[in-house]
Wavefront OBJ file of the C-alpha trace (Angstrom):
o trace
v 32.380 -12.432 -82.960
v 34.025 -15.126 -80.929
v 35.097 -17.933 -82.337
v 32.941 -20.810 -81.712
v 34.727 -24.160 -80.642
v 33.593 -27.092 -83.101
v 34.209 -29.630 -79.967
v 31.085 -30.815 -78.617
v 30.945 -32.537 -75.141
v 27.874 -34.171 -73.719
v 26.755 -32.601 -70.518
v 28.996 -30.097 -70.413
v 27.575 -26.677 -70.353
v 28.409 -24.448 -73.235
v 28.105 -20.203 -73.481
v 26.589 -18.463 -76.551
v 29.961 -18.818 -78.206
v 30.544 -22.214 -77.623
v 32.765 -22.118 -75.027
v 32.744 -24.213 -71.000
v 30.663 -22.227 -68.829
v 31.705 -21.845 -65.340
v 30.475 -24.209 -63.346
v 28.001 -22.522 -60.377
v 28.435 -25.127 -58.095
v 31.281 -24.170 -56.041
v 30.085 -20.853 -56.399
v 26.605 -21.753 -54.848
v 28.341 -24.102 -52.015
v 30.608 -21.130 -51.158
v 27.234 -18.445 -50.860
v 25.407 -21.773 -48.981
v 28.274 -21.745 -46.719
v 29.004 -17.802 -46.144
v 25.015 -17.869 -45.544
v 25.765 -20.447 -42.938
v 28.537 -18.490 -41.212
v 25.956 -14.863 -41.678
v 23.247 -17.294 -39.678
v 25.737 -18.438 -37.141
v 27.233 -15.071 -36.201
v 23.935 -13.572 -36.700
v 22.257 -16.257 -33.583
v 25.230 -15.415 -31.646
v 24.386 -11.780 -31.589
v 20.876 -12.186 -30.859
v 21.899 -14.663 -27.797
v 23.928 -11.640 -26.732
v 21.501 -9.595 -27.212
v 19.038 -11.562 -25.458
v 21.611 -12.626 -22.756
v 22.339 -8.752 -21.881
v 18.196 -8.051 -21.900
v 17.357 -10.832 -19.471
v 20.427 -9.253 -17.312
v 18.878 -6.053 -17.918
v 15.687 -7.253 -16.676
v 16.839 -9.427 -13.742
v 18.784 -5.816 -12.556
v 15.623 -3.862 -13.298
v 13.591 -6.414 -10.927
v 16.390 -6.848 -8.267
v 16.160 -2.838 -8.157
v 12.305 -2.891 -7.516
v 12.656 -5.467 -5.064
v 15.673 -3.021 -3.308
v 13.108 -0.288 -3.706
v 10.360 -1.709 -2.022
v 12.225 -3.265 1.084
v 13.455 0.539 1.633
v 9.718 1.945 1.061
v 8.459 -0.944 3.295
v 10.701 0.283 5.735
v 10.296 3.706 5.599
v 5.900 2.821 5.500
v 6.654 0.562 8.684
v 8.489 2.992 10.856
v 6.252 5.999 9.543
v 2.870 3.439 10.961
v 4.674 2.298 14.231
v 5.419 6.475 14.592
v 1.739 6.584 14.234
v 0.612 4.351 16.586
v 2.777 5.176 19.157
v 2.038 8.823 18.975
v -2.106 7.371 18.765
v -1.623 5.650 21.767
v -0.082 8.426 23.851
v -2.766 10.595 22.570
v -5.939 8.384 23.557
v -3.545 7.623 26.774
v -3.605 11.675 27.229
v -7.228 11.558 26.548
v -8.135 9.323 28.573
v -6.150 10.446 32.021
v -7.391 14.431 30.755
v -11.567 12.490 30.436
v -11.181 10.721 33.897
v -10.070 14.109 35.291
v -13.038 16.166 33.936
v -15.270 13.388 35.012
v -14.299 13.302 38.452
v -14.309 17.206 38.588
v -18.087 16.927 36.735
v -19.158 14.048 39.385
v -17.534 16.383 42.731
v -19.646 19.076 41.142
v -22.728 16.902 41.333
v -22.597 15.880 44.297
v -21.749 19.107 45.920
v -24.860 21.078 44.207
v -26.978 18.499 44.500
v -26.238 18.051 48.508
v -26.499 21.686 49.091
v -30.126 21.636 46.892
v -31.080 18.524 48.502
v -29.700 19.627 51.821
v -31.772 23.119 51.626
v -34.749 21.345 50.777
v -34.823 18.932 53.191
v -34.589 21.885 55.870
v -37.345 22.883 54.244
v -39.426 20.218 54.360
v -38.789 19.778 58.262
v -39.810 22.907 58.538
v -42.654 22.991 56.929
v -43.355 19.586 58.548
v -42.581 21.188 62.312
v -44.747 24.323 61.438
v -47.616 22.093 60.588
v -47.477 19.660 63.664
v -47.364 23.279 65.777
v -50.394 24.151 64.431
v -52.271 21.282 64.282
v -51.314 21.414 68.123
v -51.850 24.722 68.682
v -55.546 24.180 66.912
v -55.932 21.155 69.484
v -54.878 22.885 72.169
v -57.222 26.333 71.530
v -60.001 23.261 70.808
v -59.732 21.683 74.048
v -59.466 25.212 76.028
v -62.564 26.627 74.411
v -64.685 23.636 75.292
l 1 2 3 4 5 6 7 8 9 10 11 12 13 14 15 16 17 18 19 20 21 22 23 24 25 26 27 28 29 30 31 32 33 34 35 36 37 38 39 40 41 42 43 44 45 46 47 48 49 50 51 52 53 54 55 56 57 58 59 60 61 62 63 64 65 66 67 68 69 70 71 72 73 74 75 76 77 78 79 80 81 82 83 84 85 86 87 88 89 90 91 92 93 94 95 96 97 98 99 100 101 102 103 104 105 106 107 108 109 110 111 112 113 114 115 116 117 118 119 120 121 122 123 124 125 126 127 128 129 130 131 132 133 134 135 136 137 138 139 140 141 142 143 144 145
């Protein structure tokens, strides 16, 4: 067994054996401060860490923003292809429509001429063969009597 010390001191703190603990004091200011320091270097990483995300991020967006000016590009020239090859066609259409209409109107009007012209013949025909006989009927009237 150790020897116990027969000294007593007033506020001093003594072991099982009677001996000066150690005080914890510095001990506990040196963990205070190497937490400190572990805190410290610890928010330093995560401001790295948060530094390099939002670069990350800001790259990530810039590239979107890259992607759609070359998509918008790419969607504009593909729509002004369309519309100029939509306004040759209806152009095409149009010129092709006013050339079937003016064959399908020439048409017209040379049947219906001829039909018209045939029937009016007709009709003065018919007209002249009536008068004739109404005369002849006259005439055979007037010599009878």
């Amino acid at each position: 067994m150790p020897e116990q010390k027969s000294e007593h001191r007033a506020g001093i703190g003594v072991d099982a054996a009677g001996n000066q603990v150690i005080d914890p004091t510095k001990n506990v200011l040196d963990l205070v401060s190497a937490g400190r320091d572990a805190d410290a270097k610890l928010r330093e990483a995560d401001l790295r860490y948060f530094e390099r995300m939002r670069e990350a991020d800001t790259r990530r967006i810039d590239d979107m923003a890259a992607l759609r000016v070359y998509y918008d590009n790419i969607i504009e020239g593909m729509r002004a292809e369309s519309i100029k090859l939509l306004a040759e066609s209806v152009k095409e259409n149009k010129a092709e429509a006013g050339t079937r209409m003016a064959l399908m109107e020439q048409y017209r009007w040379e049947t219906g001429g001829k039909s018209l012209g045939i029937s009016g013949v007709i009709v003065v025909i018919a007209t002249g063969l009536s008068i004739l006989i109404a005369f002849g009927g006259l005439a055979v009237a007037l010599l009878r009597h």
